[in-house]
C-alpha positions in Angstrom: 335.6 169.6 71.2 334.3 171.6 68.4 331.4 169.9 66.5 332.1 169.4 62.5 330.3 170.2 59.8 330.8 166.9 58.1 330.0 165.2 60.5 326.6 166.0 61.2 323.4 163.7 60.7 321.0 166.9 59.5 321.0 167.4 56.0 317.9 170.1 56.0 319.6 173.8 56.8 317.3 174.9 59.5 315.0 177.2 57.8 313.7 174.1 55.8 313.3 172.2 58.7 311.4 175.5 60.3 309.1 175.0 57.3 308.6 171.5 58.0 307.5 171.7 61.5 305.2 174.6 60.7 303.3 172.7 57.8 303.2 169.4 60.1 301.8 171.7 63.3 299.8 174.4 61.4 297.8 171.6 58.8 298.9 167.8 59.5 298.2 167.6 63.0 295.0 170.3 62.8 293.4 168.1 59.7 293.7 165.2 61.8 292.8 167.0 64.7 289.6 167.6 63.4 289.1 164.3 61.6 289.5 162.5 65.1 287.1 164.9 66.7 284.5 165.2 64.5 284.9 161.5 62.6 280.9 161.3 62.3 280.3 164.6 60.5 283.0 163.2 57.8 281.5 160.3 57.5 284.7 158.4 58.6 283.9 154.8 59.3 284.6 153.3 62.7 287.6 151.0 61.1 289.5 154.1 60.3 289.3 156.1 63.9 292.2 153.9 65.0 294.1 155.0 62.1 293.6 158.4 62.4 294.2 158.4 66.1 297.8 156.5 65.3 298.2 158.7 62.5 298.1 162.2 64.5 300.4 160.3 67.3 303.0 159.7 64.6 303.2 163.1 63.2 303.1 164.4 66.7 306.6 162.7 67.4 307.7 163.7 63.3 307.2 167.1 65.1 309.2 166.3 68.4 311.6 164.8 66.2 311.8 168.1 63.6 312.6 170.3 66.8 315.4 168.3 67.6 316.9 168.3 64.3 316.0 172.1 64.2 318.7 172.3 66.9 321.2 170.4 65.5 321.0 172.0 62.5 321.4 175.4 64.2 324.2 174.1 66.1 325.7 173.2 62.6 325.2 176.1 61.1 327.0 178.4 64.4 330.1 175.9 63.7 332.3 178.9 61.7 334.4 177.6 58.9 337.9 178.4 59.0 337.6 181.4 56.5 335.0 182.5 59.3 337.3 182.3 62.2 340.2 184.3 59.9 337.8 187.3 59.2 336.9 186.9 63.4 340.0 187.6 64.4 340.3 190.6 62.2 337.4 191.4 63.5 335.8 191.7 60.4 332.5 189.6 61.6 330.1 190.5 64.6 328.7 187.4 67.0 327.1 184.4 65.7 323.1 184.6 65.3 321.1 182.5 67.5 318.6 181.1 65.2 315.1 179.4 66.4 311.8 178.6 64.9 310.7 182.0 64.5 312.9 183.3 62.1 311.5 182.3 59.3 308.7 183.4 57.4 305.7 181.1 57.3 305.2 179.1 54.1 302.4 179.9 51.5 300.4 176.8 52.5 300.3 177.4 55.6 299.4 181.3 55.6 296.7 180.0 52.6 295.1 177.7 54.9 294.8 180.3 58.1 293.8 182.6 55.9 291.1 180.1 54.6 290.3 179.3 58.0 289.9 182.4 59.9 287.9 184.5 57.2 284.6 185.5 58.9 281.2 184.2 57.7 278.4 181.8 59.7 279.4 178.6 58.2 280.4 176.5 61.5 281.6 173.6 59.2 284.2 175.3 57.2 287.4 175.4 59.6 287.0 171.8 59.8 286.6 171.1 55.6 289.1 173.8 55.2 291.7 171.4 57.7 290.9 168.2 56.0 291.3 169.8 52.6 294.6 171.0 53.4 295.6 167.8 55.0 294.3 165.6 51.8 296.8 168.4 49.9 299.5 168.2 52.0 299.7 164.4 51.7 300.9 164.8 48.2 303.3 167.5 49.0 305.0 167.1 52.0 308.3 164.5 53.1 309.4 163.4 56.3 312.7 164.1 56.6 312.9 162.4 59.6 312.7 159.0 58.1 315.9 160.2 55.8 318.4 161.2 58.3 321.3 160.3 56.2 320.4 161.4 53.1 322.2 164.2 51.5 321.4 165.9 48.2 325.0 165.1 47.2 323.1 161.7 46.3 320.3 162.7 45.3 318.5 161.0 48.4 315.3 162.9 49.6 313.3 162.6 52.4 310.6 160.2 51.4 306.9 160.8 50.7 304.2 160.3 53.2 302.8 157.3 51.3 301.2 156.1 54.4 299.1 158.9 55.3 298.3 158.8 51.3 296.7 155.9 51.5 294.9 156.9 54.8 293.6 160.5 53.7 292.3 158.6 50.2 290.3 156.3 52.5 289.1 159.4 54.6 287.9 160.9 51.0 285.6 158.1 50.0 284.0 158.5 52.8 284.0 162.3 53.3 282.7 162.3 49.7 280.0 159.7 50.5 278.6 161.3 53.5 278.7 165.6 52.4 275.8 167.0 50.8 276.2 168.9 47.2 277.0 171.7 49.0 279.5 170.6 51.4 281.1 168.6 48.4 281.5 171.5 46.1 282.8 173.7 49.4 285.2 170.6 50.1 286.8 170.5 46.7 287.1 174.5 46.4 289.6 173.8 50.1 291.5 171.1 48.2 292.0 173.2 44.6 293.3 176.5 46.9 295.1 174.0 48.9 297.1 172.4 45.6 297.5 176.1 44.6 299.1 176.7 47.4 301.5 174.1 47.6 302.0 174.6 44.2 303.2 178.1 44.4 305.5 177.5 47.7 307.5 175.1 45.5 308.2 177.5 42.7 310.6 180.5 42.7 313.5 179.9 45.2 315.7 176.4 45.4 313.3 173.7 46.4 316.6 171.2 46.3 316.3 171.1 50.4 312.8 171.6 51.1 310.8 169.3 53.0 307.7 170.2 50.2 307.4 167.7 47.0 304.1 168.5 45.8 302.8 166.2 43.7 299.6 166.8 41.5 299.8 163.9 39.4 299.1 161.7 43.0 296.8 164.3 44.4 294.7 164.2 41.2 294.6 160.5 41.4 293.5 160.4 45.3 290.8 162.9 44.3 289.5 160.8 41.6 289.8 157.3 43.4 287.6 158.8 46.2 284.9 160.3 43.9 286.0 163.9 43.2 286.7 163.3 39.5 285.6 166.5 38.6 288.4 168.2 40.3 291.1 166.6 38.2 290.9 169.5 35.4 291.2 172.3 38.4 293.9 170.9 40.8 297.0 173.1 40.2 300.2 172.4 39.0 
């Protein structure tokens, strides 16, 4: 039996959800990556390793869970519509396109933060500020889609923010902030203003409507400020 349109559960087209897993994979799972293997240099108190530990196992089966949607959404989108099947038997049409997680371009936060990350100097420390910059950022940007899976945009329903990790990443900037010298600090915030640029610039321009990115500065300038970067209220963009 052909599958429906209608009737499916996926309300991202697949390209969004491409984006989505490669902003969870590329800066979500390396921030907390690095914040689980390298909790003493941050500073991150012994009460919070468990919740980073659950925290990168929860976005490690949001990803597991994105490449499944992926697929269904692909599937989907290779369903033609009658008007489709009309111009296919005039052969009007060539074969259907097998879509996969390549075949979209990668998103500006993401192609910021490898940028950030791979540009050569002798600072050892900065892939690992660079990740938990980006990952403070992408708190107050990024939805999980895949705690919305019957949401459409006909209701205005959106994937939900990831008020949880919000919370966690504010905690894990207290004690970042408490722990960095001046320099490290100043190096830290720089990461987390090109970060917000970023984020802010991938949400402007085409339709955001079914994107998995909400960035919000008003809550990122309020984490910053709550953990002691007050100073970078003026510079966070957007």
């Amino acid at each position: 039996m052909r599958a429906s349109r209608r009737g499916t559960r996926t309300f991202l087209t697949s390209s969004a959800i491409v984006e989505a897993i490669d902003i969870e994979e590329s800066i979500v799972l390396s921030g907390y990556a690095a914040l689980a293997e390298d909790s003493a240099v941050f500073g991150v108190t012994a009460d919070l390793v468990p919740e980073i530990d659950a925290a990168l196992r929860r976005h490690q089966a949001i990803v597991a869970r994105l490449r499944l949607m992926h697929a269904e959404a692909v599937a989907a989108e290779q369903v033609p519509s009658p008007h489709d099947e009309a111009l296919a038997v005039l052969g009007l049409t060539g074969p259907g396109h097998d879509a996969d997680l390549t075949d979209v371009a990668t998103s500006e936060p993401v192609r910021a933060y490898r940028a950030a990350v791979s540009r050569p100097d002798h600072d050892d420390r900065r892939p690992t500020l660079v990740a938990v910059a980006y990952l403070v950022a992408a708190a107050h940007a990024l939805t999980d889609p895949t705690n919305c899976g019957t949401a459409s945009p006909a209701l205005n329903l959106m994937p939900p923010p990831l008020h949880r990790d919000r919370a966690l990443v504010e905690q894990v900037l207290r004690c970042v902030v408490a722990k960095a010298d001046p320099a490290a600090r100043a190096e830290f915030t720089d990461h987390i203003i090109a970060a917000s640029a970023a984020f802010a610039q991938a949400g402007h321009g085409s339709d955001r409507r079914l994107s998995v990115l909400r960035y919000n500065p008003h809550s990122l300038r309020t984490a910053c400020r709550s953990g002691g970067l007050g100073e970078v209220d003026v510079r966070i963009a957007g």
